[in-house]
C-alpha positions in Angstrom: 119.1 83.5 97.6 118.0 86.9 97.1 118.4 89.1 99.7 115.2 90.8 99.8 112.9 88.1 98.4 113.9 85.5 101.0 112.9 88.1 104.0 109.7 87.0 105.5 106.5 88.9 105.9 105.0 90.6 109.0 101.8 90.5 109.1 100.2 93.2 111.5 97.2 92.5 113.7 94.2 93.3 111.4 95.8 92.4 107.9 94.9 89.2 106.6 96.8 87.4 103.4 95.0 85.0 101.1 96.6 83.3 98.2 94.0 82.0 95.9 94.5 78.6 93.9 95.6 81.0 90.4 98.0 82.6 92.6 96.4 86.4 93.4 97.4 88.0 96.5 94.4 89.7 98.7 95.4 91.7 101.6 92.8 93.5 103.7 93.1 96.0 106.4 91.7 98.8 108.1 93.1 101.2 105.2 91.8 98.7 102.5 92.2 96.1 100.0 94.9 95.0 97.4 95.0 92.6 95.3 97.9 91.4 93.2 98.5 88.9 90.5 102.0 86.7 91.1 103.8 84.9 88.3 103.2 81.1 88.3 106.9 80.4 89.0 106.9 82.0 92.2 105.2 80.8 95.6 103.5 82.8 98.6 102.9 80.5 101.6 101.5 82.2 105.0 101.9 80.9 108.2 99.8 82.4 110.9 101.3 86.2 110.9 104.1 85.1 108.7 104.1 85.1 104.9 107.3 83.3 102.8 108.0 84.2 98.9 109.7 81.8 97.3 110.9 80.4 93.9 111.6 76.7 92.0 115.1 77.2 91.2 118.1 79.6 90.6 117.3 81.0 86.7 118.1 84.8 86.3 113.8 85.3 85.5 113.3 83.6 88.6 115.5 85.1 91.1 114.5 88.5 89.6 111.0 87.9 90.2 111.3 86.4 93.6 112.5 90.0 95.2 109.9 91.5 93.4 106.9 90.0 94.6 108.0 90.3 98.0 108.7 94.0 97.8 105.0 94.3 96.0 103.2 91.8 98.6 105.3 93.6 101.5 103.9 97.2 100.1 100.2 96.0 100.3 100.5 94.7 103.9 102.5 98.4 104.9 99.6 99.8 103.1 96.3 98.5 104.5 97.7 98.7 107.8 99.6 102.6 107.7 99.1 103.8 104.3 101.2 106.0 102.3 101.3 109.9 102.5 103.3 112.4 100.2 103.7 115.8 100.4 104.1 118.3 96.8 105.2 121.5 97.0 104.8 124.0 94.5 107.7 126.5 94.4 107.6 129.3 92.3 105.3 133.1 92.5 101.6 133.0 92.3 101.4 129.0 91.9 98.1 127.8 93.3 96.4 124.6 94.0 92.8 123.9 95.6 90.8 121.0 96.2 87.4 120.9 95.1 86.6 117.1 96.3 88.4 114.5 93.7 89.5 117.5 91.7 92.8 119.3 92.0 93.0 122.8 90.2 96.3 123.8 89.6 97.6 127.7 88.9 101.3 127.2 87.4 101.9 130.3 85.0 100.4 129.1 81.9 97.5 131.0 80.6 94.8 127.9 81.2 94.4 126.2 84.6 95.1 122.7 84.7 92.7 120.3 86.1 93.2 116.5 87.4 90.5 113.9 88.7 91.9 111.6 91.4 90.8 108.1 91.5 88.6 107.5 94.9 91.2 105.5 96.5 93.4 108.8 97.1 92.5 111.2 100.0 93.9 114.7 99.0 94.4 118.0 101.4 96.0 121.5 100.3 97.6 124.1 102.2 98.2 127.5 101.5 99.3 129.5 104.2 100.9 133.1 103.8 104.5 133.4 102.9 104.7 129.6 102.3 104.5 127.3 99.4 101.2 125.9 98.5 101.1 121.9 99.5 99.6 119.6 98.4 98.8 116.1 100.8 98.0 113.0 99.0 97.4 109.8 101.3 96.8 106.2 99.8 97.2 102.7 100.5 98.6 101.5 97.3 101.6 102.6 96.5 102.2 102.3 93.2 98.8 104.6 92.4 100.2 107.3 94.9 103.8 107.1 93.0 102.3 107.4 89.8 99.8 110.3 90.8 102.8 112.3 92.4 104.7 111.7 89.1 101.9 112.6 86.9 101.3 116.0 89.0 104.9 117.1 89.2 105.4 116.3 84.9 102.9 120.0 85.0 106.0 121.6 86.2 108.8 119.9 86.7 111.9 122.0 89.3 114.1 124.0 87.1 117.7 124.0 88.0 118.0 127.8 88.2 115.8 129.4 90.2 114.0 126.1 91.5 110.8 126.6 90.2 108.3 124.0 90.0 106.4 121.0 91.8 108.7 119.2 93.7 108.5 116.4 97.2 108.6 118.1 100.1 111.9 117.9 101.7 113.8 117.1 98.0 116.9 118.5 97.3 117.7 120.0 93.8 121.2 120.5 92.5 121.2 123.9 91.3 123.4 125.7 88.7 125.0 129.0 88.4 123.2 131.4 85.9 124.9 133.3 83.5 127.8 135.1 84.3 127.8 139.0 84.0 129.8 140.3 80.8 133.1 142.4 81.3 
């Protein structure tokens, strides 16, 4: 059996799971609600505040598939219930960022601004404080929209292994390199 996939599902107070007869996960919380279409092969039974993933047979498709829709259906309860939060940081001199609603407005040393709607679902905060780096605090419940967001905003900049330079998670570690060496 798979490790992960055969791991049952906690269900918080508040969060209710409903599988529907074509096999699409609904979770609702406080936070929200996901919904997420499963391959046929693979079943999702839930018992009271329990749910159980699980698949038909040992094949290689299957028993890759029966980890992942746990980890996915596991993710959407987490996420109507918590939520997820990440924190950017933009290192480098005169990088900016404000929030005007949905809209992030980014200063990063080229000679335009860049500009980014966020989709509804994500709450967004910034903080600039003196003699820190500009943050930027993005809050969802589904994670794969927050992962992708945080990937699309840190592809503007991405950390430079010199100086360190760039948009990076809060709390990441880069592996930096020497420069050049001086001459004679």
């Amino acid at each position: 059996m798979s490790r992960i996939g055969k791991l049952p599902i906690n269900i918080p107070a508040g969060v209710t799971v409903t599988v529907s007869n074509d096999n699409v996960v609904t979770v609702k919380g406080p936070k929200g609600e996901l919904t997420q279409q499963v391959d046929p092969m693979i079943s999702v039974n839930v018992e009271g505040a329990v749910c159980h993933v699980t698949r038909p047979n040992d094949d290689k498709e299957a028993r890759a598939k029966h980890g992942l829709y746990r980890a996915l259906i596991h993710n959407m309860v987490v996420g109507v219930s918590e939520g997820y939060k990440k924190t950017l940081e933009l290192v480098g001199v005169g990088y900016r960022v404000e929030a005007q609603g949905q809209i992030l407005n980014f200063s990063l040393g080229y000679t335009h601004p860049i500009y980014l709607q966020l989709p509804k679902e994500v709450k967004v905060e910034t903080k600039s404080e003196r003699n820190q780096n500009p943050l930027v605090i993005l809050e969802c419940a589904d994670r794969q929209l927050l992962g992708q967001i945080c990937a699309k905003i840190r592809s503007f900049r991405k950390p430079e292994p010199y100086k360190g330079k760039g948009i990076k998670f809060q709390g990441e570690v880069l592996r930096r390199k020497a420069g050049k060496s001086a001459g004679k």
